[in-house]
VEXMIFI-122544 format. One record per residue (C-alpha): chain; residue in one letter; x, y, z. Coordinates in Angstrom, 3 decimals. Example, Ala and Ser with C-alpha at 12.3 -4.5 7.8 and 13.67 -1.06 7.14 Angstrom:
2
+-------+-----+----------+----------+----------+
| chain | res |     east |    north |       up |
+-------+-----+----------+----------+----------+
|     A |   A |   12.300 |   -4.500 |    7.800 |
|     A |   S |   13.670 |   -1.060 |    7.140 |
+-------+-----+----------+----------+----------+
END
This chain:
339
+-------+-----+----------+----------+----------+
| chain | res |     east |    north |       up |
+-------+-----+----------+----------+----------+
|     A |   X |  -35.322 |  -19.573 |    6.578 |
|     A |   X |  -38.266 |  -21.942 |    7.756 |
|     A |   X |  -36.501 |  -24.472 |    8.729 |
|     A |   X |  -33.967 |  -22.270 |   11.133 |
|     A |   X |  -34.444 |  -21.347 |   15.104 |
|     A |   X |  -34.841 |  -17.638 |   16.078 |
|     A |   X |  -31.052 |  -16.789 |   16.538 |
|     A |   X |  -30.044 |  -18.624 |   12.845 |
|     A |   X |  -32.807 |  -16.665 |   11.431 |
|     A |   X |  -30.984 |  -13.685 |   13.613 |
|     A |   X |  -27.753 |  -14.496 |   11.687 |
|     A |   X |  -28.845 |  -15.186 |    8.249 |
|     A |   X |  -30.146 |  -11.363 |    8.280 |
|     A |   X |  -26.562 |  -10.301 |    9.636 |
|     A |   X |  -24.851 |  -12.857 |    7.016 |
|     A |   X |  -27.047 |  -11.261 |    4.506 |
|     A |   X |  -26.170 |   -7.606 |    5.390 |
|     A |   X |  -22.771 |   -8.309 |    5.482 |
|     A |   X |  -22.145 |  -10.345 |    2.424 |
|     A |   X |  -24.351 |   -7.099 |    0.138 |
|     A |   X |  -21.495 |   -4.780 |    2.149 |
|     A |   X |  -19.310 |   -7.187 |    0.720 |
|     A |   X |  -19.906 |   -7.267 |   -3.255 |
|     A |   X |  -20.529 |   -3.358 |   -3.010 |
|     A |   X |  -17.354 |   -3.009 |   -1.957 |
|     A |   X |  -15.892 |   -4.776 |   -4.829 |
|     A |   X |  -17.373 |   -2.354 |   -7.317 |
|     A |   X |  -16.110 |    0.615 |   -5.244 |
|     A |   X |  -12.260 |    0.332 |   -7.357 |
|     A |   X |  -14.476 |    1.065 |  -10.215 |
|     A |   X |  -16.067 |    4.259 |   -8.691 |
|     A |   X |  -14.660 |    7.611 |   -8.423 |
|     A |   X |  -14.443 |    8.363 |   -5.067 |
|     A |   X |  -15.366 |   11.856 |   -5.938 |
|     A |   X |  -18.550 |   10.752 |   -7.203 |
|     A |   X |  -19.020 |    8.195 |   -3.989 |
|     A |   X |  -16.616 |    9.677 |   -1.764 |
|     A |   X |  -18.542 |    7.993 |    1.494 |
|     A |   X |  -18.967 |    4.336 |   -0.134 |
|     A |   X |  -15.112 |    4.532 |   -0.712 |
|     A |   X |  -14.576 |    4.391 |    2.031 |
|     A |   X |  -15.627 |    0.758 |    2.784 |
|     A |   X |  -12.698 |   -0.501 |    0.715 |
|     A |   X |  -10.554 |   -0.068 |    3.413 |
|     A |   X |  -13.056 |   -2.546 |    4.939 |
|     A |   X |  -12.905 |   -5.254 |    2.649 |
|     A |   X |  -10.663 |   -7.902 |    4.236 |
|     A |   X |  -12.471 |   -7.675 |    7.329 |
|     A |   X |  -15.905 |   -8.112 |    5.167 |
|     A |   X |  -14.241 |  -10.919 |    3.273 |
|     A |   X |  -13.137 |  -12.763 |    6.745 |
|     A |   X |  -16.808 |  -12.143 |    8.347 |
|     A |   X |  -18.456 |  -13.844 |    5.538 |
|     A |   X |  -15.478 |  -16.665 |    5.194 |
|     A |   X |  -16.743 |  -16.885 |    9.293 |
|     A |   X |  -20.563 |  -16.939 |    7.886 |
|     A |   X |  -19.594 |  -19.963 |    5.604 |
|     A |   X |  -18.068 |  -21.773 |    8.475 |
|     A |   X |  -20.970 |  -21.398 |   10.607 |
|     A |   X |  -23.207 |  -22.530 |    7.826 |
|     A |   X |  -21.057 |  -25.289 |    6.833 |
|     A |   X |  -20.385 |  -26.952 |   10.066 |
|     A |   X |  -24.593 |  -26.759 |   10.175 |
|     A |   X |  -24.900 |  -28.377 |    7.084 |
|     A |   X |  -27.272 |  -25.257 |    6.073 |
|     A |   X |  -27.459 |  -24.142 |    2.673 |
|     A |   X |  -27.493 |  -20.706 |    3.402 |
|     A |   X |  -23.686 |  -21.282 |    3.604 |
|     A |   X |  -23.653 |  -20.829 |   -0.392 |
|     A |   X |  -24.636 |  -17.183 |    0.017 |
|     A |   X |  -21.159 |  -16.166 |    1.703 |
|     A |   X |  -19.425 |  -19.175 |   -0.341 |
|     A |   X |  -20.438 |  -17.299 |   -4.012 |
|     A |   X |  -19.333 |  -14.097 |   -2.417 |
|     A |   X |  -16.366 |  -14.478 |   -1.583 |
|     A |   X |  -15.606 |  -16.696 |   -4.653 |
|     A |   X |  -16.449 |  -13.817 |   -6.775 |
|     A |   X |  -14.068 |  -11.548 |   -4.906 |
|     A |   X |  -11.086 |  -14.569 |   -5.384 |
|     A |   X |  -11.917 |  -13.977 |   -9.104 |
|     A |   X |  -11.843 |  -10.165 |   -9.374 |
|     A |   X |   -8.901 |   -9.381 |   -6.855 |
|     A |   X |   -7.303 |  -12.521 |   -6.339 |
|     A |   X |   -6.690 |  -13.945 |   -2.825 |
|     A |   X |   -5.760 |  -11.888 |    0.267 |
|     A |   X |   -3.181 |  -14.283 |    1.143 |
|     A |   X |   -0.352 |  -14.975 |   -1.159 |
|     A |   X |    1.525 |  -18.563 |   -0.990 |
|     A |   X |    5.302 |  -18.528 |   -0.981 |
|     A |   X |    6.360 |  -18.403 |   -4.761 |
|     A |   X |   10.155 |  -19.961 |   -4.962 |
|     A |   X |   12.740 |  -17.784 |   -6.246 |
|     A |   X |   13.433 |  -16.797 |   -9.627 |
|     A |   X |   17.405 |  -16.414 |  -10.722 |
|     A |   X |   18.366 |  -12.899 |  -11.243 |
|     A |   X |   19.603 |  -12.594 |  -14.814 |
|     A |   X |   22.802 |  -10.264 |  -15.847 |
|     A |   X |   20.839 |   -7.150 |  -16.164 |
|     A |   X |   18.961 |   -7.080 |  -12.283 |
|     A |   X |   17.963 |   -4.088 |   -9.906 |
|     A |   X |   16.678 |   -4.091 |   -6.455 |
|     A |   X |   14.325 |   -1.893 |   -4.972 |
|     A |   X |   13.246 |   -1.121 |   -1.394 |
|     A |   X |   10.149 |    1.029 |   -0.555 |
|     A |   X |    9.877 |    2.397 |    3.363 |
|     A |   X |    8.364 |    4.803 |    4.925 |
|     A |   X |   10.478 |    5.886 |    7.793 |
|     A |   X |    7.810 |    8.202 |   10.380 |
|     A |   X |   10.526 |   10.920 |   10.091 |
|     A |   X |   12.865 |    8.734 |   11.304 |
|     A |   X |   11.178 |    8.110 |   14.602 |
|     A |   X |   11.691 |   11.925 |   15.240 |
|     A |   X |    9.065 |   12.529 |   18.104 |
|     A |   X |   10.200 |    8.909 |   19.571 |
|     A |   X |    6.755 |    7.150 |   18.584 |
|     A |   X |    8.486 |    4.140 |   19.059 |
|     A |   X |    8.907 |    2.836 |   22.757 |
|     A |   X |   12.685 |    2.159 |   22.539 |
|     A |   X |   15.854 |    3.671 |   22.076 |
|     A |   X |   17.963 |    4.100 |   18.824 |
|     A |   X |   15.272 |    4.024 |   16.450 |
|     A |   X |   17.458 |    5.738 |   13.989 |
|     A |   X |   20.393 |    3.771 |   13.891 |
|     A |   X |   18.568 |    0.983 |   13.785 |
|     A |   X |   16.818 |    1.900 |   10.365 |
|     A |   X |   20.329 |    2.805 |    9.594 |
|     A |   X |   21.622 |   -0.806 |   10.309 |
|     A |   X |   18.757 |   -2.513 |    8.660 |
|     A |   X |   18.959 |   -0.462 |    4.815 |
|     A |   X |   22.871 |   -1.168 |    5.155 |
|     A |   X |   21.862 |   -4.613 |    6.005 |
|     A |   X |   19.610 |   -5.133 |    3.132 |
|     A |   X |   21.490 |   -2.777 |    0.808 |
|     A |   X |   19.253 |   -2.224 |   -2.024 |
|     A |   X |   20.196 |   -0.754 |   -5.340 |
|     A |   X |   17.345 |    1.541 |   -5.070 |
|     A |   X |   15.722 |    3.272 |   -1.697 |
|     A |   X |   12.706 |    4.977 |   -1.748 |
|     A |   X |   11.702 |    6.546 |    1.171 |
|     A |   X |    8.549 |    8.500 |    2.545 |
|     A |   X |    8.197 |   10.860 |    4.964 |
|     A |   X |   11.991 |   11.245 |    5.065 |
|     A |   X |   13.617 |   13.687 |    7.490 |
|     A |   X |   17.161 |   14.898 |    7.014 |
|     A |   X |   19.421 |   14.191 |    9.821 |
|     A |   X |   23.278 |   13.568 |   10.558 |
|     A |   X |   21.894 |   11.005 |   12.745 |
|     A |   X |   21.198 |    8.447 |    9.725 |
|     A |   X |   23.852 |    8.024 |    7.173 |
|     A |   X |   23.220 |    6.328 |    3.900 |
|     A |   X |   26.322 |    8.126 |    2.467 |
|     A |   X |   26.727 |    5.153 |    0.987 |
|     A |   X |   24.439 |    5.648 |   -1.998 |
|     A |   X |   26.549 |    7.581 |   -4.395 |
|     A |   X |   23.163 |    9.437 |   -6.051 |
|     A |   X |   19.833 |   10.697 |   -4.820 |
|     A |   X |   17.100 |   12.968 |   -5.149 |
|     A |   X |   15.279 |   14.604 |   -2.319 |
|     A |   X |   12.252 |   16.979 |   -2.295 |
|     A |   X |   12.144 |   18.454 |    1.229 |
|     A |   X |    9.323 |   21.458 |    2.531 |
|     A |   X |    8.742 |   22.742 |    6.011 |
|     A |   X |   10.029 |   25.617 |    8.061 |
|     A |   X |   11.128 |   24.012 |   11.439 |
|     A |   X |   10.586 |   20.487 |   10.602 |
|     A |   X |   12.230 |   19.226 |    7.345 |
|     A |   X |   10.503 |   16.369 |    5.729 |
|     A |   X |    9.171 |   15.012 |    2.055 |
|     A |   X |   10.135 |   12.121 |   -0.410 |
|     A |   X |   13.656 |   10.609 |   -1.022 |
|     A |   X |   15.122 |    7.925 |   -3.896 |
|     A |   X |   18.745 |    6.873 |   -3.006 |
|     A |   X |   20.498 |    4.929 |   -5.565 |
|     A |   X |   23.837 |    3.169 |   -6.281 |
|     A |   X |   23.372 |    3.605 |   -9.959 |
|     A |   X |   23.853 |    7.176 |  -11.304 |
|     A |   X |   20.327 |    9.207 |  -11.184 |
|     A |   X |   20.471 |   11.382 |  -14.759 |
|     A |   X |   17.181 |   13.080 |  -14.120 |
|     A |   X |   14.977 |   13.634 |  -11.293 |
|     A |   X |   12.349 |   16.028 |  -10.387 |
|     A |   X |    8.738 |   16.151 |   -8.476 |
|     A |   X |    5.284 |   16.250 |   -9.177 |
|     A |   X |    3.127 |   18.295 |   -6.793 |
|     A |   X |   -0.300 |   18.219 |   -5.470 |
|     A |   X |   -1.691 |   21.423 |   -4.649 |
|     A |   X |   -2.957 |   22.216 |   -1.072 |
|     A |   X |   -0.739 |   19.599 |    0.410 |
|     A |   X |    3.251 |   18.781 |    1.611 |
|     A |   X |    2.667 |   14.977 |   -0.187 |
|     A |   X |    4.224 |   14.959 |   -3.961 |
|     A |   X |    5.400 |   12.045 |   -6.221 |
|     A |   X |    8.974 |   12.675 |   -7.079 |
|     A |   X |   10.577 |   10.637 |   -9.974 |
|     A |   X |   14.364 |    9.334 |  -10.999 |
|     A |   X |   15.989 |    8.284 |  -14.057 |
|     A |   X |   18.183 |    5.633 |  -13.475 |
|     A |   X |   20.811 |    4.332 |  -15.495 |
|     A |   X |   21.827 |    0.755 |  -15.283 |
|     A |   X |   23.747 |   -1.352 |  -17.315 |
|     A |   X |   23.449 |    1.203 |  -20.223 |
|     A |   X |   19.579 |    1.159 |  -19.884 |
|     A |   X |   17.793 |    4.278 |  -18.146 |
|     A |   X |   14.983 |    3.580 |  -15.991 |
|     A |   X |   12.026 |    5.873 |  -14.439 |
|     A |   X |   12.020 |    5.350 |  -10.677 |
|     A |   X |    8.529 |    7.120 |   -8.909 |
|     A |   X |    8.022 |    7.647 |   -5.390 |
|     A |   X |    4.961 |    8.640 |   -4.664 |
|     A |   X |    3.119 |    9.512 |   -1.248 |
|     A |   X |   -0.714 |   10.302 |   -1.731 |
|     A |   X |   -2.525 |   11.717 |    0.905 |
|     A |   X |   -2.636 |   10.633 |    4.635 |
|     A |   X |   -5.658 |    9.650 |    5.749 |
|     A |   X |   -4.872 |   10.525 |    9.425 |
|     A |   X |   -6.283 |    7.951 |   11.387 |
|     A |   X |   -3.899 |    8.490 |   14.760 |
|     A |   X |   -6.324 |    7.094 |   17.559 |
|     A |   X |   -6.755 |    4.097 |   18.288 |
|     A |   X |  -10.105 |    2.942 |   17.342 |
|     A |   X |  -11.649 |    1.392 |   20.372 |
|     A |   X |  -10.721 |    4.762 |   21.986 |
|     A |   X |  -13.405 |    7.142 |   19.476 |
|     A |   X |  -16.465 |    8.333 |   20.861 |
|     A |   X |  -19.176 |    8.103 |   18.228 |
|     A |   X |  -19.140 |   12.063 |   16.967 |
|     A |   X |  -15.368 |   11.549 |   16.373 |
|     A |   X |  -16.015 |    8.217 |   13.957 |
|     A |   X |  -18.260 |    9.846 |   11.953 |
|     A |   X |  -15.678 |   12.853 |   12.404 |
|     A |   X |  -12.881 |   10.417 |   10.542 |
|     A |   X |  -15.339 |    8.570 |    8.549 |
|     A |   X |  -16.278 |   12.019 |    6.680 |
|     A |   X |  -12.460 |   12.987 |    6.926 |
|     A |   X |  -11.013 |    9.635 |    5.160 |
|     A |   X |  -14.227 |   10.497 |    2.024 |
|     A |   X |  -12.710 |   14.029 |    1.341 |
|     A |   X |   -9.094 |   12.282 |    1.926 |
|     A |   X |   -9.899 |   10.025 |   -0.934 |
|     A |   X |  -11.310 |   12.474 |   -3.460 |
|     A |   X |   -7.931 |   14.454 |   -2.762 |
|     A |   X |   -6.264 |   10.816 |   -3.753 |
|     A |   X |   -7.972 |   10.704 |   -7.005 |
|     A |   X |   -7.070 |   14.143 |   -7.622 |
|     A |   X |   -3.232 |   13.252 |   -6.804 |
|     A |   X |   -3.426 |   10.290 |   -9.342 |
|     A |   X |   -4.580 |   12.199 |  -11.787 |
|     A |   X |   -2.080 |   14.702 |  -12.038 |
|     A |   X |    0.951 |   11.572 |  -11.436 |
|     A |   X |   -0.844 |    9.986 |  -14.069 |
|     A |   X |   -0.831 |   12.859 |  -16.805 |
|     A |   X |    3.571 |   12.857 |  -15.884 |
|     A |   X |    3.529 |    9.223 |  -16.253 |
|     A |   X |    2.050 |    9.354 |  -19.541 |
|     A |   X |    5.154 |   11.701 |  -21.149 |
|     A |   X |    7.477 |    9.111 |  -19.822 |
|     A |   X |    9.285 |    6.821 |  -22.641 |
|     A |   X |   11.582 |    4.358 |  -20.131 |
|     A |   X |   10.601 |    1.475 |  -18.477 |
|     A |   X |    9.101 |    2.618 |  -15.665 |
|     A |   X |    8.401 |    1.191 |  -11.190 |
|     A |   X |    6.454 |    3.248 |   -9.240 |
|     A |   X |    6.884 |    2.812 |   -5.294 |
|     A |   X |    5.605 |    4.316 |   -2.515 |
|     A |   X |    2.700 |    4.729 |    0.074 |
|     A |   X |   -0.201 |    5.231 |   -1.339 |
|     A |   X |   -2.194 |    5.335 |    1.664 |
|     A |   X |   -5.039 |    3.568 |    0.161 |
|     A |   X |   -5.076 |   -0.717 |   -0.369 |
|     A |   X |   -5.329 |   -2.495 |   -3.499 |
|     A |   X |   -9.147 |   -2.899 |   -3.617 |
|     A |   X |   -8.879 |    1.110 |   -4.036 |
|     A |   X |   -9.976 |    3.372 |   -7.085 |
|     A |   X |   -6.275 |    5.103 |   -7.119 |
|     A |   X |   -4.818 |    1.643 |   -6.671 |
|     A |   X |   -6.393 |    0.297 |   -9.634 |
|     A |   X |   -5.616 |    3.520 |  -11.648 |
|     A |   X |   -2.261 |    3.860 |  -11.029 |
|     A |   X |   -1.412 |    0.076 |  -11.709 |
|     A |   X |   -3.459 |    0.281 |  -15.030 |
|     A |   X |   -1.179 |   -2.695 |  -17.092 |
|     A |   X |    1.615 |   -2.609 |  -14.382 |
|     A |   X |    2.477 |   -5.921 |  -12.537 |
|     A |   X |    2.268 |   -5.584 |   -8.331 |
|     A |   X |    5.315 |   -7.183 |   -7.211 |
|     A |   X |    3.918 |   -8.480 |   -3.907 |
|     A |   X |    0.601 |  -10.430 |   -6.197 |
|     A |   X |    3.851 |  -11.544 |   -8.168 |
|     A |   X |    6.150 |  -13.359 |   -5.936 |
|     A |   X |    4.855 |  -11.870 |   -2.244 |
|     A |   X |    4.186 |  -14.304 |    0.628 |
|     A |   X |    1.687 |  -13.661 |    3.172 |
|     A |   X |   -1.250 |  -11.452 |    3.449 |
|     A |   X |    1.484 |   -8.766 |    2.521 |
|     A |   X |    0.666 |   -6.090 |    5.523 |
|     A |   X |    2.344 |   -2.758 |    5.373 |
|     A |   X |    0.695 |   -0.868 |    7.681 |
|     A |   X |    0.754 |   -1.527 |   11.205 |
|     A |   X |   -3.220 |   -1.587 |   11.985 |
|     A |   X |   -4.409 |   -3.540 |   15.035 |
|     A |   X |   -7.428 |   -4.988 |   13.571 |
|     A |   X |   -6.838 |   -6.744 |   10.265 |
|     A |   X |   -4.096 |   -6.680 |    7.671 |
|     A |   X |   -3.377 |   -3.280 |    5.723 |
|     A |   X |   -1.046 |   -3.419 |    2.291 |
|     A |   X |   -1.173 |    0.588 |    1.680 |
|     A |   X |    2.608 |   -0.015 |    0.578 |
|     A |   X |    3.399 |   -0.838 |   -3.098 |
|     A |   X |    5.997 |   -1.590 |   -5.617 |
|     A |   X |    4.940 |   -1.878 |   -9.431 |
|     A |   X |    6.355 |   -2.148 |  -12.496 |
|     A |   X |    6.415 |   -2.482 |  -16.235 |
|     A |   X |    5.586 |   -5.746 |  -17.928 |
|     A |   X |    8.871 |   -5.398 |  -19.226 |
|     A |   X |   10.454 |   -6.585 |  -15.739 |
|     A |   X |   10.318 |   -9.878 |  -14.891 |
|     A |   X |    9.906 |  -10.077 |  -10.209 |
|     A |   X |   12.578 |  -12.581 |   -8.785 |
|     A |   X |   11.163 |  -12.356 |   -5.317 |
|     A |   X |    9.531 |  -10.027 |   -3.022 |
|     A |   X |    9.725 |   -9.107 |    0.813 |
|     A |   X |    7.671 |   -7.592 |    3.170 |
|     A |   X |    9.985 |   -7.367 |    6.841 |
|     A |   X |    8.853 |   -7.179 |   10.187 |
|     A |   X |   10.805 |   -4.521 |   11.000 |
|     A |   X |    8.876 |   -2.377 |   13.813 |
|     A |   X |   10.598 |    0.975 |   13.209 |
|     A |   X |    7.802 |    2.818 |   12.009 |
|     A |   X |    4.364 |    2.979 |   11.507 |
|     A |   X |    4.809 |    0.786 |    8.060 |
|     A |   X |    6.625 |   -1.994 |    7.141 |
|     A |   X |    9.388 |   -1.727 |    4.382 |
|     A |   X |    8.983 |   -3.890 |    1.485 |
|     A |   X |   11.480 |   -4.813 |   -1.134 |
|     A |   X |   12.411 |   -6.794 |   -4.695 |
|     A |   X |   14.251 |   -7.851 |   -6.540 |
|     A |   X |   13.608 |   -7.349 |  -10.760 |
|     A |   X |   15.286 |   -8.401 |  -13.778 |
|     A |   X |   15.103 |   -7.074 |  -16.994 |
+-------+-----+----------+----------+----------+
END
């Protein structure tokens, strides 16, 4: 610090700050967020904290100032713990005889209240699931309408609530569904609804699950300061309602004897506490063969990946997808698994 002007001494204290914001965050996965239901909520945070101090090291670096180490160590220990943010393209594995893919999407309802600025929305998610023609759909926030046909999935399972709006969780499949059923969370229209699949003579547990929204609408440049620490509060109690939800999926999960994926929106990113307990020993097929800083969430200000797909270490991940398909709110994501 002696040897810096006024405004690097100014910086160092920021670059400090931050990079402490930084490694608390990576210990928030391993915190309950009903225990620390207001630090939690800086894991939403962390790839902007992460790109601030990879910023700091720059600054440092192009200085030749060893304070750069401070941000370097960091974010190296965040590397170690989560892996990096951005995935390299992995090349294609072969699908083998016994193969299943699976798309995950949350479809807004199907554009129902025209959120997006252009006509058709419908048939054009229509178009692109034909398109892509996965073996397996699951879809959140679905909304039954003749307006989007996917007759052409012989099976499915749909768990639909409301009075004047129909909406919930959907699995379509082209292999026949044996079992099916839901999960609920109390005091809430999200639930985890689950599939048994049968291919190839081998039955398979399919979950889609949809934990709770954290409701963020507004944009954020437009929120006066009582309404961000209106939403901060809000997202805290969002995420103890999370852990609660992934506690009671959990306890189903655990009476299940098939080899087992779990999709859906989880509404919370992989530095989470309900990320890391719902994965538990289960590979994430985007840190498997993804591409990309793997965004499913369409946030202005830095990359979100709220969207997963993860299975059993018994399934070996050909490839993964994320598409920028601007239909919705999120992205849909797919692979493709062999087993």
């Amino acid at each position: 610090m002696k040897n810096l002007n006024f405004i690097d001494k100014i910086l160092f204290i920021a670059n400090s700050i931050v990079a402490f914001v930084l490694l608390l965050a990576y210990f928030l996965p391993l915190m309950p967020p009903k225990n620390f239901a207001i630090l939690s909520v800086l894991s939403l945070g962390l790839p902007l904290l992460m790109l601030l101090n990879v910023l700091f090291f720059v600054y440092w670096l192009v200085k030749i100032k060893r304070q750069m180490i401070l941000s370097l160590v960091v974010v190296a220990f965040g590397v170690f713990l989560f892996g990096s943010l951005y995935k390299f393209s992995n090349s294609d594995k072969k699908p083998s005889s016994k193969s299943l893919s699976v798309m995950n999407y949350n479809v807004r309802l199907f554009d129902l209240y025209d959120w997006i600025p252009e006509e058709g929305t419908q048939k054009k998610i229509e178009a692109f699931i034909k398109k892509e023609q996965p073996d397996v759909l699951c879809i959140q926030e679905y909304h039954p309408t003749k307006e989007v046909d996917l007759s052409s999935y012989k099976y499915k399972y749909e768990s639909i609530k409301g009075n004047k709006i129909k909406y919930g969780q959907a699995i379509f499949s082209k292999f026949p569904i044996v079992n099916s059923g839901s999960v609920e969370f109390p005091e809430t229209a999200n639930n985890a609804i689950f599939a048994d699949v049968v291919v190839k003579k081998d039955t398979i547990r399919v979950y889609n699950i949809h934990l709770q929204s954290l409701k963020i609408d507004k944009k954020v440049e437009d929120l006066t300061t009582s309404e961000s620490e209106e939403v901060f509060m809000g997202v805290g109690k969002t995420f103890k309602m999370q852990q609660f939800q992934s506690e009671l999926f959990l306890l189903h999960k655990a009476q299940c004897k098939y080899k087992t994926i779990i999709s859906g929106d989880f509404n919370n990113t992989a530095f989470s506490y309900v990320y890391r307990s719902i994965k538990g020993e289960m590979k994430d097929t985007f840190k498997q063969s993804g591409n990309g800083f793997g965004r499913t969430f369409n946030f202005k200000f830095f990359p979100l990946r709220i969207d997963f797909i993860l299975v059993d270490e018994a399934f070996t991940v050909n490839n993964y997808r994320t598409y920028d398909v601007q239909l919705s709110d999120h992205y849909p994501i797919k692979t493709s698994l062999s087993f």
